[in-house]
DSSP file (Angstrom, degrees, kcal/mol; ACC not computed):
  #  RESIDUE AA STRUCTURE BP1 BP2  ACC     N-H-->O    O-->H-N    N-H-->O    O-->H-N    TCO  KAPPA ALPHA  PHI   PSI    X-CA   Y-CA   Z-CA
    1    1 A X              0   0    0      0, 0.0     2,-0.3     0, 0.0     4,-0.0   0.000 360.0 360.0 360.0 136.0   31.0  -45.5  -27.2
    2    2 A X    >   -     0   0    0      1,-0.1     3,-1.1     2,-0.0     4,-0.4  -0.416 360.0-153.3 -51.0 114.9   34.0  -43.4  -29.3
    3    3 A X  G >  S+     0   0    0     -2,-0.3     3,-1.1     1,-0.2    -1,-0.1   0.925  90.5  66.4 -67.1 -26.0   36.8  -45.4  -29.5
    4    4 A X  G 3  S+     0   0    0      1,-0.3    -1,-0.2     3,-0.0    -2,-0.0   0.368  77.5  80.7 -78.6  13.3   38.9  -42.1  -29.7
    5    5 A X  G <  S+     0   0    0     -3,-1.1    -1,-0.3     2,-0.0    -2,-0.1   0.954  85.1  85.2 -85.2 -43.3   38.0  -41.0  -26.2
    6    6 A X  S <  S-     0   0    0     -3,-1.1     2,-0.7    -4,-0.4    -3,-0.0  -0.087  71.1-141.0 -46.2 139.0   40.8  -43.5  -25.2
    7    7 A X        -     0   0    0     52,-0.1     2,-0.2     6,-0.0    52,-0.2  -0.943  22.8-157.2-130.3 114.0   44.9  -43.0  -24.8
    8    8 A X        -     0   0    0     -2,-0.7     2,-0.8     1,-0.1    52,-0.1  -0.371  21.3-119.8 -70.9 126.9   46.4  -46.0  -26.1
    9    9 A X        +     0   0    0     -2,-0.2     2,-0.3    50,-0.1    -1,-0.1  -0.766  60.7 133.3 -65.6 123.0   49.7  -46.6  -24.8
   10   10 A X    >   -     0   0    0     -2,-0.8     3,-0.9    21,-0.1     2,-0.4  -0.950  64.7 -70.8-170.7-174.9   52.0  -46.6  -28.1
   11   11 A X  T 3  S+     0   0    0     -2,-0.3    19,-0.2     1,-0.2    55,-0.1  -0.605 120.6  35.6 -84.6 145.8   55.2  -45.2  -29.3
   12   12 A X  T 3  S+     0   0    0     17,-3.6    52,-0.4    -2,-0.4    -1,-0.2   0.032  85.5 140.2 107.2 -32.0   54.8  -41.3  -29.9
   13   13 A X    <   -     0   0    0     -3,-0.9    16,-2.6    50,-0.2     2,-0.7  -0.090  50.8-134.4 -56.6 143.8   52.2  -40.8  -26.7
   14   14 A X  E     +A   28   0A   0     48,-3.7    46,-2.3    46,-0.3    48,-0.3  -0.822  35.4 173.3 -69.2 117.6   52.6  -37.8  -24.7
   15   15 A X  E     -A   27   0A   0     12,-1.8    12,-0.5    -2,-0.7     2,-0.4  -0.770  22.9-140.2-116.6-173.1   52.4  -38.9  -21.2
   16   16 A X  E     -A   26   0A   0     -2,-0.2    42,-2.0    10,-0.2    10,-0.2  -0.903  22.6-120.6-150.3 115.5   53.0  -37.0  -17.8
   17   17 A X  B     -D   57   0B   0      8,-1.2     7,-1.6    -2,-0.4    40,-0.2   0.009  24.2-170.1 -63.7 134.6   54.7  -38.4  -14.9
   18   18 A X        +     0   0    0     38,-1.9     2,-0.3     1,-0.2    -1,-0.1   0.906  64.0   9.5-105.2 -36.8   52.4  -38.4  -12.0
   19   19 A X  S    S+     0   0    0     37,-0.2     3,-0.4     4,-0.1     2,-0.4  -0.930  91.2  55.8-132.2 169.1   54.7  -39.3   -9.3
   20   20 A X  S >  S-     0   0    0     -2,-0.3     3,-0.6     1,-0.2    36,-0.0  -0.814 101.4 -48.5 130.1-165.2   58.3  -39.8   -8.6
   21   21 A X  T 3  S+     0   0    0     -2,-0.4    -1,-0.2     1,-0.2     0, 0.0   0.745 141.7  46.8-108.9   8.6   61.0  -37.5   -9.1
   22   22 A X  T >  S+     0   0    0     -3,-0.4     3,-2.3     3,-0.1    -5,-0.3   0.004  80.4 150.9 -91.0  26.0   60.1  -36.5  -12.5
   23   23 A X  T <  S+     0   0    0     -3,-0.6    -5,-0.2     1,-0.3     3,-0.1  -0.371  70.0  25.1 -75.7 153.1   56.2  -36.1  -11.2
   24   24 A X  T 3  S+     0   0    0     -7,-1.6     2,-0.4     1,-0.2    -1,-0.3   0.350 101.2 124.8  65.7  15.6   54.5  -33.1  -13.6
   25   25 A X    <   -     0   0    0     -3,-2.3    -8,-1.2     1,-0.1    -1,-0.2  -0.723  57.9-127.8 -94.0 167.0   56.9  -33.8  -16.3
   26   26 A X  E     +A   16   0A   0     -2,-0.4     2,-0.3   -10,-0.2   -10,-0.2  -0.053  28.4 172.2 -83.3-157.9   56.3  -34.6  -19.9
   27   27 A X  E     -A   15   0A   0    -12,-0.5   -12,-1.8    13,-0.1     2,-0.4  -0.904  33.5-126.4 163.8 164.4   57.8  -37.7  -22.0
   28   28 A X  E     -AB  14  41A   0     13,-0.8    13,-2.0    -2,-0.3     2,-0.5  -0.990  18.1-140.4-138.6 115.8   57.6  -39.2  -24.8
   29   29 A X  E     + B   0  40A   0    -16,-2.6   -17,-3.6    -2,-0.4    11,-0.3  -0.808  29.0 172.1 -92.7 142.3   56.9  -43.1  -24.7
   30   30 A X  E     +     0   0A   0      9,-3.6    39,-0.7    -2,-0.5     2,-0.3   0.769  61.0  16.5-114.3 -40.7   59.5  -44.0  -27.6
   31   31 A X  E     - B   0  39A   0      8,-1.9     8,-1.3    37,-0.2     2,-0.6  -0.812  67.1-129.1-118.0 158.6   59.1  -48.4  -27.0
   32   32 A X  E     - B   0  38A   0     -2,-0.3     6,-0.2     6,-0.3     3,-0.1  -0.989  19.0-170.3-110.8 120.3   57.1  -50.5  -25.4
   33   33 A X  E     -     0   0A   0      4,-2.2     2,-0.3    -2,-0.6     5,-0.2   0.857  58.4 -50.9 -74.7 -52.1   58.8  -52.9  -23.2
   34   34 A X  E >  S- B   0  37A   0      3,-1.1     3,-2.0    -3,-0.1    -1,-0.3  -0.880  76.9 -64.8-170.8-172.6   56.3  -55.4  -22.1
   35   35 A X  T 3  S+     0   0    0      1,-0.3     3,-0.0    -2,-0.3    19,-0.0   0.635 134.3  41.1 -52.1 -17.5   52.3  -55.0  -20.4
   36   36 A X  T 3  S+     0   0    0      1,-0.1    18,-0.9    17,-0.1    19,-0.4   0.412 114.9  33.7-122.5 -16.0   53.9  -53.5  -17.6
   37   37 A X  E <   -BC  34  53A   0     -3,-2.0    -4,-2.2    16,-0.2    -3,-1.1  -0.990  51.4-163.8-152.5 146.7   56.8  -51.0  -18.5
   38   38 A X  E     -BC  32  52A   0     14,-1.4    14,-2.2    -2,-0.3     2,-0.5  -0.856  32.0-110.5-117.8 164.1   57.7  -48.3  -21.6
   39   39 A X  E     -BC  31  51A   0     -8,-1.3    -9,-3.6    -2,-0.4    -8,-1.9  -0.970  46.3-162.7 -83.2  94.1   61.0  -46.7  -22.7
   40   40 A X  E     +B   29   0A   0     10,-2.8    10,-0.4    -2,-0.5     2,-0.3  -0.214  17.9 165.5 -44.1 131.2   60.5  -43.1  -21.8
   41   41 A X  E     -B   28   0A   0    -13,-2.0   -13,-0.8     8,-0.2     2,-0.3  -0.869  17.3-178.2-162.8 167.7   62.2  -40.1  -22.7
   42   42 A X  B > > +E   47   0C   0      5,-2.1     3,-1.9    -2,-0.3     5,-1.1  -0.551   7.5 170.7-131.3  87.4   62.0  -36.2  -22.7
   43   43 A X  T 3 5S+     0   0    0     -2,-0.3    -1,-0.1     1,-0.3     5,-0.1   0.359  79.1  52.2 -96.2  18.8   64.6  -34.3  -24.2
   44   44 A X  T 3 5S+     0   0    0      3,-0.1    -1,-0.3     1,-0.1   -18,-0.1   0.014 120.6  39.9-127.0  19.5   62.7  -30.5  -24.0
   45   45 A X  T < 5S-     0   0    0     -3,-1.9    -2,-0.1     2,-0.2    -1,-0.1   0.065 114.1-101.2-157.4  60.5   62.1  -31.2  -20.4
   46   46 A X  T   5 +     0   0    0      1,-0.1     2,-0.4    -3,-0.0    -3,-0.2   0.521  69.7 134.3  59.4  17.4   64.9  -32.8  -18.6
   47   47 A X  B   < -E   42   0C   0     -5,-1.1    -5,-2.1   -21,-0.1    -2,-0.2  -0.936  46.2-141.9-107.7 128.6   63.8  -36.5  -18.4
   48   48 A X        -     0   0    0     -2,-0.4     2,-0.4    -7,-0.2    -8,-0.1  -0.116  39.7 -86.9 -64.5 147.3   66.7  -39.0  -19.4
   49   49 A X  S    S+     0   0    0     -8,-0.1     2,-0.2   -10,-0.1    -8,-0.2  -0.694  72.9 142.0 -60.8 131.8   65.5  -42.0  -21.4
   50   50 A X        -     0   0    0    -10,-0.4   -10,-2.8    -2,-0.4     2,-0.5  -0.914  50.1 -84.2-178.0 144.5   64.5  -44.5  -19.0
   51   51 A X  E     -C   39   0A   0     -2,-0.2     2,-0.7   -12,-0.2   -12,-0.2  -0.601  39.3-176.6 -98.8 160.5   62.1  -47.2  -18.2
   52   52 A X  E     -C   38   0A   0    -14,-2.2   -14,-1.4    -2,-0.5     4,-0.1  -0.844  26.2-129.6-138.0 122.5   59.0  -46.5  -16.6
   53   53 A X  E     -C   37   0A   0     -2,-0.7     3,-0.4   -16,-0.2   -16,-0.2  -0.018  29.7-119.1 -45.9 168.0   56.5  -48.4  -15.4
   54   54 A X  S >  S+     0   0    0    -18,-0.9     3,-0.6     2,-0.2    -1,-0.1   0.728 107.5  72.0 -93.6 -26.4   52.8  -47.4  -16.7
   55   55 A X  T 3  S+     0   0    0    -19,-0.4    -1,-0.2     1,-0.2    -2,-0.1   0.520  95.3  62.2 -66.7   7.8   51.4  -46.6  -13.2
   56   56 A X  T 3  S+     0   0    0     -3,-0.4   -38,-1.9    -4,-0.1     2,-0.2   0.464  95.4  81.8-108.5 -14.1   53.8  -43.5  -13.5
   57   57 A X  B <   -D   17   0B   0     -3,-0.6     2,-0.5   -40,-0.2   -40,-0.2  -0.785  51.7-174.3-114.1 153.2   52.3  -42.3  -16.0
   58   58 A X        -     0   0    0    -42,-2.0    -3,-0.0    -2,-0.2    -4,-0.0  -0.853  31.6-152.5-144.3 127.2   49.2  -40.2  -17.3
   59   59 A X        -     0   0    0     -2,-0.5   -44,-0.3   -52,-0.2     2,-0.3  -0.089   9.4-148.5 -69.5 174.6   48.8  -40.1  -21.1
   60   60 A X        -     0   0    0    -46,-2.3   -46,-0.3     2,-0.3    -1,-0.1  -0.725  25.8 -98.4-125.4-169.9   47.6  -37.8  -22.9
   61   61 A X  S    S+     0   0    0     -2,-0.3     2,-0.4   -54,-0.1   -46,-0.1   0.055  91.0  83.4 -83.2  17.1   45.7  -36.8  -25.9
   62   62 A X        -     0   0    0    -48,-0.3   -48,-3.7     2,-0.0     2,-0.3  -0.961  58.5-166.4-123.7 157.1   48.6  -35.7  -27.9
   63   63 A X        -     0   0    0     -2,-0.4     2,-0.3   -50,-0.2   -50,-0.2  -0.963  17.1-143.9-139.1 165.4   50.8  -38.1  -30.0
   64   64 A X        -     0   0    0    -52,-0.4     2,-2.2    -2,-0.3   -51,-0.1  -0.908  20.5-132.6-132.8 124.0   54.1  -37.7  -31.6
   65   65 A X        +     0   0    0     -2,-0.3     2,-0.3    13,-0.1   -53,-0.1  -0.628  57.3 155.5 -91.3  88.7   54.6  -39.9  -35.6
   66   66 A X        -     0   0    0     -2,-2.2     2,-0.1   -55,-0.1     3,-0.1  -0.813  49.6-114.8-107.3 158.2   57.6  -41.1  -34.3
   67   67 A X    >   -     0   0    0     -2,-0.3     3,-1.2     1,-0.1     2,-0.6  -0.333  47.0 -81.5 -88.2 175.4   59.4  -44.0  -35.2
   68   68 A X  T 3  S-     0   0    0      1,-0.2   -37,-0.2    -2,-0.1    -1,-0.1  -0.488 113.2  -3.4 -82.4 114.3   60.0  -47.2  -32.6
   69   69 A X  T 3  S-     0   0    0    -39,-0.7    -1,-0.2    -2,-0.6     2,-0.1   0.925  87.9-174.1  65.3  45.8   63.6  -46.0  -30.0
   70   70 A X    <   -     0   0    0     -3,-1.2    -1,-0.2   -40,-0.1   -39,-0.1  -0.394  28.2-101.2 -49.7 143.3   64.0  -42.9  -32.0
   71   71 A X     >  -     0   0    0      1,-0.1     4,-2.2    -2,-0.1     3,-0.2  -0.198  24.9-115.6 -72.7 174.7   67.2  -41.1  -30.7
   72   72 A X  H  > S+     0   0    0      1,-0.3     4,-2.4     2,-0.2    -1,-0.1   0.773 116.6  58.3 -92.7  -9.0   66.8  -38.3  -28.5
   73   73 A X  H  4 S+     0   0    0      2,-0.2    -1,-0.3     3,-0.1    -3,-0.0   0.855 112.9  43.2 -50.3 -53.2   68.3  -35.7  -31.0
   74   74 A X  H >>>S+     0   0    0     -3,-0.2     3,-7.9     2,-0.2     4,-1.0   0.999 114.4  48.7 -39.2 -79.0   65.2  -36.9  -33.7
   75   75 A X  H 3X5S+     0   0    0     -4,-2.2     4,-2.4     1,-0.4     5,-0.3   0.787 107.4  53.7 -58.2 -53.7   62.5  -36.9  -31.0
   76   76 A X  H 3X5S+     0   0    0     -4,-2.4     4,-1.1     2,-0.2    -1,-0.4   0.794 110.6  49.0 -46.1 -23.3   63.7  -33.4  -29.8
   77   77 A X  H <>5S+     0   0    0     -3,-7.9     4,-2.3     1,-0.2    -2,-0.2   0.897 119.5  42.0 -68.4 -41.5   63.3  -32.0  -33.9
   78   78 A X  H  X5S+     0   0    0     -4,-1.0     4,-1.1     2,-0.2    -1,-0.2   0.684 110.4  47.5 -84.5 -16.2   60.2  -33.5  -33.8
   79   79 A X  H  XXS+     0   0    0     -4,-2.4     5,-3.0    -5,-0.6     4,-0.6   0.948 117.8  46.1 -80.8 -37.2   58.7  -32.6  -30.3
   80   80 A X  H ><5S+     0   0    0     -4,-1.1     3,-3.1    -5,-0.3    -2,-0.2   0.971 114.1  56.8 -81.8 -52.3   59.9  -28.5  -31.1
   81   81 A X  H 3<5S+     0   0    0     -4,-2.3    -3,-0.2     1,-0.4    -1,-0.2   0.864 113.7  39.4 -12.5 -69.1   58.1  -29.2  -35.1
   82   82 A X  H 3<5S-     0   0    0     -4,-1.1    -1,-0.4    -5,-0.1    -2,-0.3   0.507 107.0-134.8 -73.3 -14.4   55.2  -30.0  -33.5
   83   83 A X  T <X5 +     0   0    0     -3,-3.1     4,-2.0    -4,-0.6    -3,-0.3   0.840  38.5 166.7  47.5  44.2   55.3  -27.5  -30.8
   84   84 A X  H  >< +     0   0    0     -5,-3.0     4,-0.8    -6,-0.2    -4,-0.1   0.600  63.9  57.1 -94.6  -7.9   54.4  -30.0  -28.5
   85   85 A X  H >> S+     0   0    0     -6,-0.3     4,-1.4     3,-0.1     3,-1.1   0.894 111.0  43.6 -75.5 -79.9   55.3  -27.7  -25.1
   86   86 A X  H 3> S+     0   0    0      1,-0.2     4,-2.2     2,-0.2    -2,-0.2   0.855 115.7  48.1 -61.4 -19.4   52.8  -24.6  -26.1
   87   87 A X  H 3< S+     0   0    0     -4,-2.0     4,-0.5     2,-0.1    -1,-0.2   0.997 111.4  47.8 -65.9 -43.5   50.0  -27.1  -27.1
   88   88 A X  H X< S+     0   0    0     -3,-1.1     3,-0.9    -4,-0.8     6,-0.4   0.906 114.7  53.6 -36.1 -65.7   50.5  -29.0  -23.9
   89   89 A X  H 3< S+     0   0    0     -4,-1.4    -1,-0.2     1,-0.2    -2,-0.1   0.836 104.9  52.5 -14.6 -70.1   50.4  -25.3  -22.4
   90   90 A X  T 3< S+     0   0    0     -4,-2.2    -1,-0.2    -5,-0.3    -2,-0.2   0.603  87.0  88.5 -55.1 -22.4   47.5  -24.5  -23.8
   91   91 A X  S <  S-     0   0    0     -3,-0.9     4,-0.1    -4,-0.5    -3,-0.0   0.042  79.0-117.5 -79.4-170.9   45.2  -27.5  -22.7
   92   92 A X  S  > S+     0   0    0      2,-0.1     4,-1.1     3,-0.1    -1,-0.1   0.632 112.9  62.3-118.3 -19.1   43.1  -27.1  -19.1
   93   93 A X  H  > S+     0   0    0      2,-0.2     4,-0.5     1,-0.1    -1,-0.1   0.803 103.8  51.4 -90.6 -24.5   44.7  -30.0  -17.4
   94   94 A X  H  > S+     0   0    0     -6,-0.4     4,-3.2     2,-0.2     5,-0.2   0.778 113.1  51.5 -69.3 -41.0   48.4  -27.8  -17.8
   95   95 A X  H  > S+     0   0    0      1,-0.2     4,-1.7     2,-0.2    -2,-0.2   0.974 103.7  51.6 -75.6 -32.6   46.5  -24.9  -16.3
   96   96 A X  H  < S+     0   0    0     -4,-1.1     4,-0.4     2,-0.2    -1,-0.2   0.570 110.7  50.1 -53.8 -24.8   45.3  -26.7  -13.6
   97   97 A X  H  X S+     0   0    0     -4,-0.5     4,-1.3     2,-0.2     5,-0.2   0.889 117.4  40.4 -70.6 -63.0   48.9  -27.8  -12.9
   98   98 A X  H  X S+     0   0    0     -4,-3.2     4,-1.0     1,-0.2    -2,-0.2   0.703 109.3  52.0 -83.2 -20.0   50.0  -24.6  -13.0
   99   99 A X  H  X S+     0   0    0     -4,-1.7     4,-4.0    -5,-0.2    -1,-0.2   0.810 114.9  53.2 -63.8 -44.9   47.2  -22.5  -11.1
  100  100 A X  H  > S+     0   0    0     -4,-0.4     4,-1.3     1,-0.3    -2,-0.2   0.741 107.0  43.4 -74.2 -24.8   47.7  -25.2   -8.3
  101  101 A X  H  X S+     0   0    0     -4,-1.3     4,-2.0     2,-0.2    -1,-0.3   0.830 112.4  58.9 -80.8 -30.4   51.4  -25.0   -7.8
  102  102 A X  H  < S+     0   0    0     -4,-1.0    -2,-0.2     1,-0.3    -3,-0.1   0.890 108.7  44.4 -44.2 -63.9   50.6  -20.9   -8.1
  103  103 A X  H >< S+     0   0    0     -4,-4.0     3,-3.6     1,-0.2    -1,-0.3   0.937 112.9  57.7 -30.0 -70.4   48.2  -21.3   -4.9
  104  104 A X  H 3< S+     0   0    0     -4,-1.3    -2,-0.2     1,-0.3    -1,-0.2   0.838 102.2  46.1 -31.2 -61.5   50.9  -23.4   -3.4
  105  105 A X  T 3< S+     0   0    0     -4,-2.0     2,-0.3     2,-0.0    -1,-0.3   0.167  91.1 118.9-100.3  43.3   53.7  -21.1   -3.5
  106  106 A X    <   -     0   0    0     -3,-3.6     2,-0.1     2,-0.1    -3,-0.1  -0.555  55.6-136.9 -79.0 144.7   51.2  -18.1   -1.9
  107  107 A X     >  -     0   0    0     -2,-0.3     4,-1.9     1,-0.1     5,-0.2  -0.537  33.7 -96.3 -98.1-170.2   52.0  -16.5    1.5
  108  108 A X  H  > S+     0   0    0      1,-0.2     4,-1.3     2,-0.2    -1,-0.1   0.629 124.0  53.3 -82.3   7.8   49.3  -15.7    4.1
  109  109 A X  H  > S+     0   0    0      3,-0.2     4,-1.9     2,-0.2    -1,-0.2   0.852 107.3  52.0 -74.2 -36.2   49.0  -11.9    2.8
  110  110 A X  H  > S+     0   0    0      2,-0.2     4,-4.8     3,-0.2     5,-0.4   0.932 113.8  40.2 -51.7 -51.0   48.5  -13.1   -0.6
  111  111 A X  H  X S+     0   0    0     -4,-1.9     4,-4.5     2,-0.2     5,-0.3   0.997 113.3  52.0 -57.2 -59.6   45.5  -15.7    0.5
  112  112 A X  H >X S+     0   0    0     -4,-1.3     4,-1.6     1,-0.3     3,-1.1   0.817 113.3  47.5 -69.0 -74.2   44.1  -13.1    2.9
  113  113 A X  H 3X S+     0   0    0     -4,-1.9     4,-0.7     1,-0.2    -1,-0.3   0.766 120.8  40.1  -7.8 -63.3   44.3  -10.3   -0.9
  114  114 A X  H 3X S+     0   0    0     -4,-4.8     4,-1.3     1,-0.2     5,-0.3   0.923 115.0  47.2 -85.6 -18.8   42.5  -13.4   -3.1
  115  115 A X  H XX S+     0   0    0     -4,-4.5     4,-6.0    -3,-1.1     3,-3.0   0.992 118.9  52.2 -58.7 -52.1   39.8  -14.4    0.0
  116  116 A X  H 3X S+     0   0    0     -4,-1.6     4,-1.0    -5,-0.3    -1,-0.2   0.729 112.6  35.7 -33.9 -23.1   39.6  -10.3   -0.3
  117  117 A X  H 3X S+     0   0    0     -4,-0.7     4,-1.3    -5,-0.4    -1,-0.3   0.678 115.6  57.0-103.9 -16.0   39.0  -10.0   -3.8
  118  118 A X  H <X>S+     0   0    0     -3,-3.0     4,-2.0    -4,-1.3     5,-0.6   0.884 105.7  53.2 -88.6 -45.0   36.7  -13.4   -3.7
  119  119 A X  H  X5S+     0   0    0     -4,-6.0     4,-1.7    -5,-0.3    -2,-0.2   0.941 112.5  41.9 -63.7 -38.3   34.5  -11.7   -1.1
  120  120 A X  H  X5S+     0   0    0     -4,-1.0     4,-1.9     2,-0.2    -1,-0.2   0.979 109.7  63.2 -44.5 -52.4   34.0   -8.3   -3.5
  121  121 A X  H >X5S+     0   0    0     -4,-1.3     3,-2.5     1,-0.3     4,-1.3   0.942 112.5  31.6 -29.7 -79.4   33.5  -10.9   -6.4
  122  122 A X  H 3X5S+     0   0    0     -4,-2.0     4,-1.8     1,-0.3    -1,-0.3   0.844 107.5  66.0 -71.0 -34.8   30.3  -12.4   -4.8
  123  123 A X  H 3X<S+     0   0    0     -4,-1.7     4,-0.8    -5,-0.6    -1,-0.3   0.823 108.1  42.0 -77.2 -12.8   29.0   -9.5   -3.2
  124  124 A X  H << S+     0   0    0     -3,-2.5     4,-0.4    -4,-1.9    -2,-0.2   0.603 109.4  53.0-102.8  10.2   28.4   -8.0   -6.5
  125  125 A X  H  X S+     0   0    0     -4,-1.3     4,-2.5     2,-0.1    -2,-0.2   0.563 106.4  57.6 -69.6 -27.2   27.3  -10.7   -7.9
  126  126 A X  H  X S+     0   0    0     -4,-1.8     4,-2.0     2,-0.2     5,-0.2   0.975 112.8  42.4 -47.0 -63.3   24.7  -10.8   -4.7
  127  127 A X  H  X S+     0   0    0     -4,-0.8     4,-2.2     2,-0.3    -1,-0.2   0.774 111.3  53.1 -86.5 -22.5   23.5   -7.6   -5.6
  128  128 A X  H  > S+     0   0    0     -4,-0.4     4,-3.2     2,-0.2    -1,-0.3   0.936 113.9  45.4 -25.7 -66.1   23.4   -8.3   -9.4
  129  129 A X  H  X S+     0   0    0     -4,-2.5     4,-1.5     1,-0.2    -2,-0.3   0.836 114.2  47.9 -60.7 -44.5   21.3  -11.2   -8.6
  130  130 A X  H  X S+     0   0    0     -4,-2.0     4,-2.0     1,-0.2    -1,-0.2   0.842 112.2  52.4 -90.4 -46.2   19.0   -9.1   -6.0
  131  131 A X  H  X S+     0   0    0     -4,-2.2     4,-2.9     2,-0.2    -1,-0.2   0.960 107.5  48.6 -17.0 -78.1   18.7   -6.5   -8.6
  132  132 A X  H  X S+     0   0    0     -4,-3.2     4,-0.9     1,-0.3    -2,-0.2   0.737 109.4  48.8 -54.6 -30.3   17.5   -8.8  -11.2
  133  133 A X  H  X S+     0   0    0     -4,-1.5     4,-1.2     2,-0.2     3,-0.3   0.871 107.2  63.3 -84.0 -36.4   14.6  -10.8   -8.9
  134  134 A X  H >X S+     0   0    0     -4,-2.0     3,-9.9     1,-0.3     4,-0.5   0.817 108.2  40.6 -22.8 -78.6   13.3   -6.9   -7.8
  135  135 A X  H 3< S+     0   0    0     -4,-2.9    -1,-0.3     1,-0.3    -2,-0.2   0.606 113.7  53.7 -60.2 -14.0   12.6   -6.5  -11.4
  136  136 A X  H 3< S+     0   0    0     -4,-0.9     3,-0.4    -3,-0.3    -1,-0.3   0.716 109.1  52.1 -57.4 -26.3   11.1  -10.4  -11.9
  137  137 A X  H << S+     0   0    0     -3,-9.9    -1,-0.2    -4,-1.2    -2,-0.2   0.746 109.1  42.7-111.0  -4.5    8.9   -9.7   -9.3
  138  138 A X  S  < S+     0   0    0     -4,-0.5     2,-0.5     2,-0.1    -1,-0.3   0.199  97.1 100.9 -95.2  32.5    7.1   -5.8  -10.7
  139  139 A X  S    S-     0   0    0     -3,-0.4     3,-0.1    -5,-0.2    -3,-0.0  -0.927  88.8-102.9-108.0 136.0    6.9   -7.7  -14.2
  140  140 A X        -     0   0    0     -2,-0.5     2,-0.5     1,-0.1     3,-0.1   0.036  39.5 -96.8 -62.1 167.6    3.5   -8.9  -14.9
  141  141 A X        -     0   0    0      1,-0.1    -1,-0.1    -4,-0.1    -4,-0.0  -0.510  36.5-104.6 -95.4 148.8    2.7  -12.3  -14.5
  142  142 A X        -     0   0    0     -2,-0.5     2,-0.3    -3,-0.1    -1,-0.1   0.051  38.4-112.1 -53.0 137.6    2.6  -14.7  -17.2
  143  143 A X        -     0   0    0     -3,-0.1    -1,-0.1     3,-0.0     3,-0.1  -0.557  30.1-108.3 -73.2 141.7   -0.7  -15.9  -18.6
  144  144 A X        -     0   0    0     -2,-0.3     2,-0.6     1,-0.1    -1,-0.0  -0.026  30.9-110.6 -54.2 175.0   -1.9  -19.1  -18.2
  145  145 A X        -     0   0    0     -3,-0.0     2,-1.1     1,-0.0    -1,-0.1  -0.830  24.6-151.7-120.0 123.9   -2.1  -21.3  -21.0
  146  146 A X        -     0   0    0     -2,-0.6     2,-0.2    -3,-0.1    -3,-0.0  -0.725  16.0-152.6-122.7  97.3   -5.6  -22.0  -22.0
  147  147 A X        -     0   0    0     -2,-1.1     2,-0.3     1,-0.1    -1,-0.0  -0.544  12.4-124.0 -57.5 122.5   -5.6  -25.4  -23.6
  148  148 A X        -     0   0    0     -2,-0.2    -1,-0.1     1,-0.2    -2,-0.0  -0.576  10.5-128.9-105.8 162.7   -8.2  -26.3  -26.3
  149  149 A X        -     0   0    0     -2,-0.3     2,-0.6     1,-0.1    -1,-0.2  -0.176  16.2-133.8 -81.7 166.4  -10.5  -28.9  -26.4
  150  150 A X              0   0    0      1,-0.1    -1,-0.1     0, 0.0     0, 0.0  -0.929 360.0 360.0-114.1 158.3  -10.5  -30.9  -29.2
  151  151 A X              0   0    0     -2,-0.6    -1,-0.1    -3,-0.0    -2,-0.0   0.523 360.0 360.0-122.1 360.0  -14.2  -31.1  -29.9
């Protein structure tokens, strides 16, 4: 197994609040408190330094070379350095976030427009597909494969 598949809890991880009233923002764990709790903070997305238990959190794959209870003035030079919002952005679990609140805040003309637009989708992919087995079935058929003895 890769050891690098894992996200350590350490100073500098990105994590993302999962529930609470900071749930889908980021942070920056700047200490580690003890097995159970970090010193938190965000300063490019509104979350105050605080601690936070670890069941609140889900890291991620990016990490920040910050030093141990950097102030939140540093951490912000260094989070904006790095760019650490549009990489964040960029990733598939941030689209997923954001596609899902999108859905969320549709009304029902909007649903009944994308059900519309899913049912076109697949009905000309149907006929793609129906197309394509026609012509599979006037193309001759392969020859068998005429195995030789070994003599």
């Amino acid at each position: 197994m890769v050891l690098s598949q894992f996200h350590f809890v350490e100073i500098g991880r990105v994590a993302l609040f999962a529930y609470g009233p900071d749930k889908g923002k980021l942070c920056v764990i700047v200490d580690v408190i003890d097995q159970n709790r970090a010193l938190v903070d965000g300063p490019a997305t509104g979350v105050k330094r605080k601690q936070v238990n670890y069941k609140s959190l889900h890291l991620t794959q990016f990490k920040l070379n910050i030093g141990r209870a950097m102030r939140t003035g540093n951490l912000l030079k260094v989070w904006n350095k790095e760019s650490m919002q549009s990489k964040w952005d960029a990733t598939s679990w941030a689209k997923k976030i954001a596609n899902k609140s999108l859905r969320k805040s549709l009304s029902d003309f909007d649903r009944f427009k994308l059900m519309k637009a899913k049912q076109a989708r697949n009905r000309l992919i149907a006929i793609e597909c129906g197309k394509l087995k026609k012509q599979a079935k006037k193309a001759p058929a392969k020859p068998l494969r005429v195995r030789k003895r070994k003599s």
